[in-house]
N, C-alpha and C positions, 0 to 999 in steps of 0.2 A: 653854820654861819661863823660861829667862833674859829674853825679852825682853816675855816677861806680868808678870814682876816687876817690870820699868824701868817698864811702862805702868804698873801700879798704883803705883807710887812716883809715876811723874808725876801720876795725879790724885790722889794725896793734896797735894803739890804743887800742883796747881791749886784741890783743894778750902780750903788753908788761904790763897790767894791770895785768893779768894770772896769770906772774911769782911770785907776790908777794901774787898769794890766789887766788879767785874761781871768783872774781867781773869781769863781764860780760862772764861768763860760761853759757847759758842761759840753755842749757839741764840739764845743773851740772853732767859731764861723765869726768870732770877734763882735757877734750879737746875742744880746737876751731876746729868748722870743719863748714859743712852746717848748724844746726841751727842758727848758732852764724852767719853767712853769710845772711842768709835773715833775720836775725833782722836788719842788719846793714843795710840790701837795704831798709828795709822797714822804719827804721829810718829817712834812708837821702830822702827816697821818702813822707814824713808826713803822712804813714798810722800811724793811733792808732790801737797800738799793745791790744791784749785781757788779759783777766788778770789771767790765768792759772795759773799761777805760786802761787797766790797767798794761801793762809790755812786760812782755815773757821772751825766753830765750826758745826758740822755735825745735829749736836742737833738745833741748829737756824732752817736751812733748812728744819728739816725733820718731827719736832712733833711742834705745838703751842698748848698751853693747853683752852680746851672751841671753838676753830675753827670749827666752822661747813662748811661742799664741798656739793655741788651738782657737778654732772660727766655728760658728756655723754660718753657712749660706746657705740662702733660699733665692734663688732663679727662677725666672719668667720668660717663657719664651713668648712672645709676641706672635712668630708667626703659628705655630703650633697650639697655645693655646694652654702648653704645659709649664708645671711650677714641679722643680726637682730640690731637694734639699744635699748639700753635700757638706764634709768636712774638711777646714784645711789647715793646714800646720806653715808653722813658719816660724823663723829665727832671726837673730841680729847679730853682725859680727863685725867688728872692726878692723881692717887688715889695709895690706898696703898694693896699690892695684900700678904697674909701671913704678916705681920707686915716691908716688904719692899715699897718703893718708887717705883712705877710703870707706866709706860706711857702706855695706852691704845689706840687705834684705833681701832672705833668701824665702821664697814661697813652695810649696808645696801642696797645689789642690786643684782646681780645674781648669789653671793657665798655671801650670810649674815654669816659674823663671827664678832670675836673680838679678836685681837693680842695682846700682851703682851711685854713688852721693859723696858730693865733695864740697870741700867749706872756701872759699875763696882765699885768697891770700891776707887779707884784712880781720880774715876770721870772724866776719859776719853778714857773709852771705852763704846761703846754701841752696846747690843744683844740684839735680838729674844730669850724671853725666854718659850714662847707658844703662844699656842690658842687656841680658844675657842672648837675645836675639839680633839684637842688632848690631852688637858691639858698641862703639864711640857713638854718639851723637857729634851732628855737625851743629854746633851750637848750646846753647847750657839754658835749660830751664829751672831759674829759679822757682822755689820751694818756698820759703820765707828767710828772716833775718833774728840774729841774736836780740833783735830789739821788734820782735812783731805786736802789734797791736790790733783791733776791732777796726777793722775798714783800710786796713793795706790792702792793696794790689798788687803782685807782680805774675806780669806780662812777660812770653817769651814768643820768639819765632825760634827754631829748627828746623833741620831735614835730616832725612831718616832714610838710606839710598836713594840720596838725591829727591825725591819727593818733599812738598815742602807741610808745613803742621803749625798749628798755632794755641797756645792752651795760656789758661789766667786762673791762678790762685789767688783767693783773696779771703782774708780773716774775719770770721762772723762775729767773732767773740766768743763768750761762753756759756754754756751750760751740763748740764746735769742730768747723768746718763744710768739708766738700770739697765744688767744685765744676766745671763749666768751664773757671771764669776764676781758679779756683787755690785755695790752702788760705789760709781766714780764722779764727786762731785766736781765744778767746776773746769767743764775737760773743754780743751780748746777746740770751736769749729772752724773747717776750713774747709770751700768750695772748690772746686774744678770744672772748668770749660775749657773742652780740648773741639778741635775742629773734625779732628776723626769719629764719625757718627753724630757730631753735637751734643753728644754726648754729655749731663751736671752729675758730678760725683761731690758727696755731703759728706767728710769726716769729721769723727769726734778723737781727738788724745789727752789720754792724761799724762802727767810728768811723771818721770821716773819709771813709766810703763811704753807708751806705744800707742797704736791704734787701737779704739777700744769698739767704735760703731763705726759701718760706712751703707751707703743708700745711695745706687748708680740709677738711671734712669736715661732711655735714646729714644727714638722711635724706633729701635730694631730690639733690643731687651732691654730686659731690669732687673739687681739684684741687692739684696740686702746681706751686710756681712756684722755679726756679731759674736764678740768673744764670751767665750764659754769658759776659757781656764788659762793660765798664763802662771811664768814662774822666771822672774829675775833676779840680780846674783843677793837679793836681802828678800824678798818678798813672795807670796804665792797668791791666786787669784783663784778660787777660791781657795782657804789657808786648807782646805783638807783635800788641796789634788795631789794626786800622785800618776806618776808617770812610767809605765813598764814599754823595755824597750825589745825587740826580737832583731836578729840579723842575721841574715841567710843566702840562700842564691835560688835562683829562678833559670828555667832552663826550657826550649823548645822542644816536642815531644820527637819531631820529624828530622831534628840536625843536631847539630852540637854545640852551637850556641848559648853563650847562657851567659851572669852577668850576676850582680850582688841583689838584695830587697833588702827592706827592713821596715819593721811594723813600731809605729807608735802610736800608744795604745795608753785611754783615761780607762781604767777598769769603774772607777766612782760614777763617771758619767755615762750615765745609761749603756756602759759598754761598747761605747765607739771606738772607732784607731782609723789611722790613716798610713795604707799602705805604699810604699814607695820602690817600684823597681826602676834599677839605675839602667842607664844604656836602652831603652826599652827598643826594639826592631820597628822598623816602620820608620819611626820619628826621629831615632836616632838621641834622645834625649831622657831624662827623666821621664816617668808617667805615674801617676797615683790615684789612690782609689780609697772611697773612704765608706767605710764596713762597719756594720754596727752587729748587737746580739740580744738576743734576750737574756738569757742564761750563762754568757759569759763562756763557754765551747763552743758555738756551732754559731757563726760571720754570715752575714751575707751583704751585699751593696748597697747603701744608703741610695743610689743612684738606678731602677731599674734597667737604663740601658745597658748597664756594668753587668757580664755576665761570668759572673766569679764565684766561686764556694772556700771557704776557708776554716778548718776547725782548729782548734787550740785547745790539747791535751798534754796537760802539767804545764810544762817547760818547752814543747815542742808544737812547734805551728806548722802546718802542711794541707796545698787547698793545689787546685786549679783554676784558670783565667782562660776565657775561651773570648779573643780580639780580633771585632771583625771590620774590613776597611774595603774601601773603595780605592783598588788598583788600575792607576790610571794606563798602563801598559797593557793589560789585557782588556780593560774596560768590563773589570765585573768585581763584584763581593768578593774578598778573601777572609779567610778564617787562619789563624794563628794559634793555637793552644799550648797554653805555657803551662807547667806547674812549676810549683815554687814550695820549697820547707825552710826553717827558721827556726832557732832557737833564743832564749830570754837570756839577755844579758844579765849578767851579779851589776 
């Protein structure tokens, strides 16, 4: 009772503060009502209030330039019924894309692209201005602003070859995230609803780092993305990863073809890597595969459809990859089989 009494004292207190302006308005609806009521209970109770309220530079949380992620993901296929785990790598690079200032996010794992992000002229707004599939966008989806706070919205329309697309980001606030690569408090959430599948995608960022959790969900799949290890140009996630790197070429057994790879590789982390061949046949694009070990020699695919072998003795990596696809010109299964060797970079 005593301490319903302090709460009602304080928001008479808060209410008589009101009349002269907005100070302890806590929703900011230019009324006292329930928010302003459990601030004051939880005041006079000593909870530490969270800090929603506060505006962040949306750019801290979201890009660091030279940041390299290791992920895991765990996928759901809806119609199948199956859940695959894979790994995926990814980086941040700042460059200049047509004679503009560009943020790049380059991925590497089971949609390998590259996204594109630019700051407006005012230098505080920031868009999606392509990728690495579609090139340009006809139109800019805003992302958030140097001044984002809990309960923004920004709303875009686009088209994507002509087809037209509609998504909404908007800022949840914060919270406080375990993972792998350690405990990231107060990381900023932000939502996505895009009109492709209906797709709500949930991200968590800390500043200074990047993406740290994300959680998709459609009616057609659903996947959870979580960092495992991360290293930007002051920091490490966790402070004892290390990173060993292999670069090689890959080559088709039947022709002469062939094109670079390269393995990056957490030896700390239960022995995973995420292998990367460039130019891959078929797609014409990058392709990657993410391989794990018991023992640290002898690879095989986090992914069972991945039908790959790869062992790693001393300094020298060398495996086979057997890729198999649906050829639409003959209308049947083709098989591809590459091998590929690589050596560990100083």
């Amino acid at each position: 009772m005593k301490k319903l009494f302090i709460a009602v004292m304080l928001m008479s207190s808060i209410t008589y503060t009101l009349k002269a302006g907005v100070l302890g308005d806590i929703d900011q609806d230019n009324a006292i009502g329930l928010p302003e009521a459990i601030y004051a209970l939880e005041v006079t109770a000593g909870i530490e209030m969270s800090n929603d309220n506060k505006t962040v530079d949306f750019k801290t949380y979201f890009f660091n330039d030279g940041a390299e992620f290791f992920y895991k993901r765990t996928s759901f296929d809806s119609s199948t019924g199956n859940q695959f785990i894979d790994y995926e790598y990814a980086y941040h690079v700042a460059n200049e894309l047509n004679n503009i200032s560009t943020l790049i996010t380059c991925w590497y794992g089971t949609s390998t692209y590259q996204e594109y992000y630019a700051i407006a002229d005012t230098h505080s707004e920031y868009f999606i201005t392509g990728d690495y599939w579609s090139g340009d966008y006809d139109g800019q989806i805003q992302i958030g602003t140097n001044k984002t706070s809990a309960g923004d919205v920004f709303s875009s329309t686009y088209e994507i070859n002509q087809f037209p697309y509609w998504c909404e980001y908007k800022c949840l606030g914060f919270e406080d995230q375990e993972t792998s690569a350690g405990i990231f408090n107060g990381c900023l959430k932000m939502s996505r609803i895009f009109s492709y599948e209906w797709g709500v995608l949930f991200s968590h960022y800390y500043p200074n780092v990047g993406l740290i959790k994300q959680v998709y969900a459609s009616n057609e799949n659903s996947f959870s993305l979580e960092l495992i290890a991360c290293r930007t140009n002051t920091m490490t996630y966790p402070n004892t990863m290390q990173i060993q790197r292999f670069s090689g070429t890959w080559s088709i057994t039947t022709s002469q073809v062939s094109d670079n790879i390269g393995l990056i590789y957490l030896p700390q982390n239960e022995h995973i890597g995420v292998l990367i061949l460039s130019n891959f046949p078929i797609m014409y694009q990058y392709h990657t595969i993410s391989l794990k070990s018991d023992n640290g020699s002898t690879f095989s695919p986090t992914n069972p459809l991945n039908n790959i072998s790869a062992n790693l003795n001393g300094t020298n990596l060398s495996g086979t990859y057997i890729y198999s696809y649906w050829d639409d010109e003959s209308q049947t299964m083709k098989d591809v089989e590459i091998t590929f060797a690589a050596e560990k970079l100083n």
